[in-house]
C-alpha positions as CSV (number, residue, x, y, z in Angstrom):
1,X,-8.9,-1.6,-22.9
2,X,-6.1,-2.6,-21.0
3,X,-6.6,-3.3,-17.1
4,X,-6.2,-0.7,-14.7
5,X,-2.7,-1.3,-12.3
6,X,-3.1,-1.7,-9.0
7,X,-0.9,0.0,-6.2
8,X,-1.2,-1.5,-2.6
9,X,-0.2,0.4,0.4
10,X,0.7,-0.7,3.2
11,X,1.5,0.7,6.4
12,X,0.5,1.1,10.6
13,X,-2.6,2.1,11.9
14,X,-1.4,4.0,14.1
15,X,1.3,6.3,12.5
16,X,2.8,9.8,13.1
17,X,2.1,12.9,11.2
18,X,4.8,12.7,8.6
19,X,4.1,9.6,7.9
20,X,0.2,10.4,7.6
21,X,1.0,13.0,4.9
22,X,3.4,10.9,3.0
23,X,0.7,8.3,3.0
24,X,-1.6,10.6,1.9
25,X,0.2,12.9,-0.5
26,X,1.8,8.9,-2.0
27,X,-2.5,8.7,-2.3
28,X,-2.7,11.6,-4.6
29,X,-0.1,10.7,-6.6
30,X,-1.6,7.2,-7.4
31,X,-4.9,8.5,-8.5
32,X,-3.5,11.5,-10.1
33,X,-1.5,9.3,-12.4
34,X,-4.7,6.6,-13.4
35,X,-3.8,4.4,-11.0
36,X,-6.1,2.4,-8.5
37,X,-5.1,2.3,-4.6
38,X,-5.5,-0.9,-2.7
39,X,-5.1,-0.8,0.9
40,X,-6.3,-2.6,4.1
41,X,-9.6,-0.5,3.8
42,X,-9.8,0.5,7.7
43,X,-10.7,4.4,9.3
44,X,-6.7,4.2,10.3
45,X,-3.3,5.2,9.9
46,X,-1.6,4.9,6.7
47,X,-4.9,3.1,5.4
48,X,-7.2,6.8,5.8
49,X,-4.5,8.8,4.9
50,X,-3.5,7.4,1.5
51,X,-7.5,6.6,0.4
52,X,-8.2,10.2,1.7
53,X,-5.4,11.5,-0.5
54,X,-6.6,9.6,-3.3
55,X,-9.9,10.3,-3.0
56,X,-10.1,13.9,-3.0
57,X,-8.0,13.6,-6.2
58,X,-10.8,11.7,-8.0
59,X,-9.4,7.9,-7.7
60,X,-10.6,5.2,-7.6
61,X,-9.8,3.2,-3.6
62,X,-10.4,-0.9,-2.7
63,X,-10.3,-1.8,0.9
64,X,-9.4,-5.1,1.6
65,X,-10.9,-6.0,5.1
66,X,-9.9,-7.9,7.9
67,X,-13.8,-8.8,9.0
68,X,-17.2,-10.0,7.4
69,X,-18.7,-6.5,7.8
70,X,-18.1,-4.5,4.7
71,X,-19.2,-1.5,6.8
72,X,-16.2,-1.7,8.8
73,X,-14.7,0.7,5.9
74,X,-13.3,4.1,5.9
75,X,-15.1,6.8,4.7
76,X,-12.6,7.3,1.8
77,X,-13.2,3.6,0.2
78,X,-15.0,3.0,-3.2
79,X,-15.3,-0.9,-3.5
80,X,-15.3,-2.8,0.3
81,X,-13.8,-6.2,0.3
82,X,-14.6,-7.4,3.6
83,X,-12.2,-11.1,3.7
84,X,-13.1,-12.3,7.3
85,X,-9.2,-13.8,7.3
86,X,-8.2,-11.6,9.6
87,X,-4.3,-11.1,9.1
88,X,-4.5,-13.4,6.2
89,X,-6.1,-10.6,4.7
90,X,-2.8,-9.7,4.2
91,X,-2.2,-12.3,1.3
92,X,-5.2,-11.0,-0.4
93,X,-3.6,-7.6,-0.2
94,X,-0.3,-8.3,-1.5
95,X,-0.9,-10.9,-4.3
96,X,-4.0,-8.1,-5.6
97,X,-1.5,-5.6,-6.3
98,X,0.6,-4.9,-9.0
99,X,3.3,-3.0,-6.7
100,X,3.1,-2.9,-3.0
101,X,4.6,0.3,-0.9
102,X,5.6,0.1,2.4
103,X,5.3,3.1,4.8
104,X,6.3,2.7,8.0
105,X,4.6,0.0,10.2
106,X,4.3,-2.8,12.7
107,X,4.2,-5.9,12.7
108,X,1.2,-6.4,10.2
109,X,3.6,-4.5,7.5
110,X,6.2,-6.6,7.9
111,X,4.3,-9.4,7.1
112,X,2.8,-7.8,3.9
113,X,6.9,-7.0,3.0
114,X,7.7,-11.1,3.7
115,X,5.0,-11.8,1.4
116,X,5.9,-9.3,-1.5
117,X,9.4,-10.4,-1.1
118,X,8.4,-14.1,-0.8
119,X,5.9,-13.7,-3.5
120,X,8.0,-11.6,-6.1
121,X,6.1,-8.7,-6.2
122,X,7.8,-5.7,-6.3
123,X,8.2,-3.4,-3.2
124,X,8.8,0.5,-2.8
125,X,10.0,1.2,0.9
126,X,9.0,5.2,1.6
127,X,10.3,7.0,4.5
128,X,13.3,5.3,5.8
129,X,10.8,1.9,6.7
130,X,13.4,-0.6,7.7
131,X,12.1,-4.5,7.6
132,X,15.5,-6.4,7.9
133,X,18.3,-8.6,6.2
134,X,15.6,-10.7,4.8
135,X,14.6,-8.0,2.8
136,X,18.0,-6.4,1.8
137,X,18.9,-9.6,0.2
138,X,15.9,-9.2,-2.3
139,X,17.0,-5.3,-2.5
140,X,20.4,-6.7,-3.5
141,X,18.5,-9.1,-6.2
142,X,17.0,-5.8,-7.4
143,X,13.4,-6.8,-6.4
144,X,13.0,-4.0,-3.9
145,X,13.6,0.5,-3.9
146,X,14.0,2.6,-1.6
147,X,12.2,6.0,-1.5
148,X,12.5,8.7,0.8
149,X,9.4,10.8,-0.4
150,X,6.2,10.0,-2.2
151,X,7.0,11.9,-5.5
152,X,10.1,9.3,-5.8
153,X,7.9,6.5,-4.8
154,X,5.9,7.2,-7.6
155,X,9.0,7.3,-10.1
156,X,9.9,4.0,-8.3
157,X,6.1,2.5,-9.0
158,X,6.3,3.6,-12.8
159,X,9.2,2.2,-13.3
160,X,7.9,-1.1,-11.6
161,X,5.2,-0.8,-13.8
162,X,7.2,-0.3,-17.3
C-alpha cells in the first residue's frame, strides 16, 4: 500500500474570516480527496480552521507543536507531535510534508515559505498571500502556484502530487 501524501498548511494564528473559511473549506478538500493535513497543531487561526474542516469531513490531522506538552493541541488534531523547538518546529513542518500551502500569515509563515522554497518543496500560495522577490524567483523556476481559492489550491496540490 502506497504511503498516504501529506499536505502542510500553513498560515497566522490570528487570521480574518475569509481567510478562516478558506483555511477550513482548503481542510475539507484535503481529507475529502485521501489526503492527510499537517499543520502547526495549535487551537488558532489557519491551524483550527483547516483541522476543523478536515475533521468533520473524516480526515485524518497531525499537529506539529511548538512545546513539550502534547496537550497543547486543538481539539480537531488526531496524532499530537509536541517538538519543544519552538519556531524550529517550523523545519519539522515543512520537510514532513509533501506540499506546503500558504494562507495568509505573519512572520512564522514566511519562514515556513523560505524553507519550502529553500528546501524544494513545492508551495501553493492561496488567497493573494504575498511573501516577496525571494519567492517570485522560485515562482519564475516553476517551484511555486498561485491560488486564489481553495478548490484551485487543490487542483494546484494534485498536480504537485502527479
Amino acid at each position: 500500500m502506497p504511503r498516504r501524501k501529506i499536505i502542510g498548511v500553513m498560515g497566522g494564528a490570528a487570521v480574518s474570516a475569509e481567510v478562516s473559511r478558506m483555511a477550513k473549506e482548503l481542510g475539507r478538500r484535503i481529507a475529502e480527496a485521501g489526503l492527510v493535513l499537517l499543520t502547526g497543531g495549535r487551537p488558532a487561526g489557519v491551524m483550527d480552521a483547516a483541522s476543523r474542516g478536515a475533521k468533520a469531513a473524516g480526515g485524518l490531522v497531525v499537529g506539529v507543536l511548538p512545546g513539550p506538552d502534547p496537550d497543547d493541541v486543538g481539539e480537531h488534531v488526531d496524532i499530537a507531535i509536541a517538538t519543544n523547538l519552538a519556531d524550529a518546529r517550523n523545519q519539522v513542518n515543512v520537510l514532513s510534508s509533501d506540499v506546503v500551502v500558504a494562507c495568509p500569515g505573519g512572520a512564522g509563515t514566511l519562514s515556513e515559505v523560505a524553507l519550502a522554497v529553500k528546501n524544494g518543496r513545492p508551495l501553493v500560495l492561496l488567497g493573494g498571500f504575498d511573501p516577496g522577490p525571494v519567492v517570485a524567483e522560485a515562482e519564475k523556476a516553476g517551484r511555486v502556484a498561485r491560488a486564489a481559492t481553495p478548490e484551485e489550491a487543490m487542483r494546484k496540490v494534485q498536480a504537485c502530487l502527479r
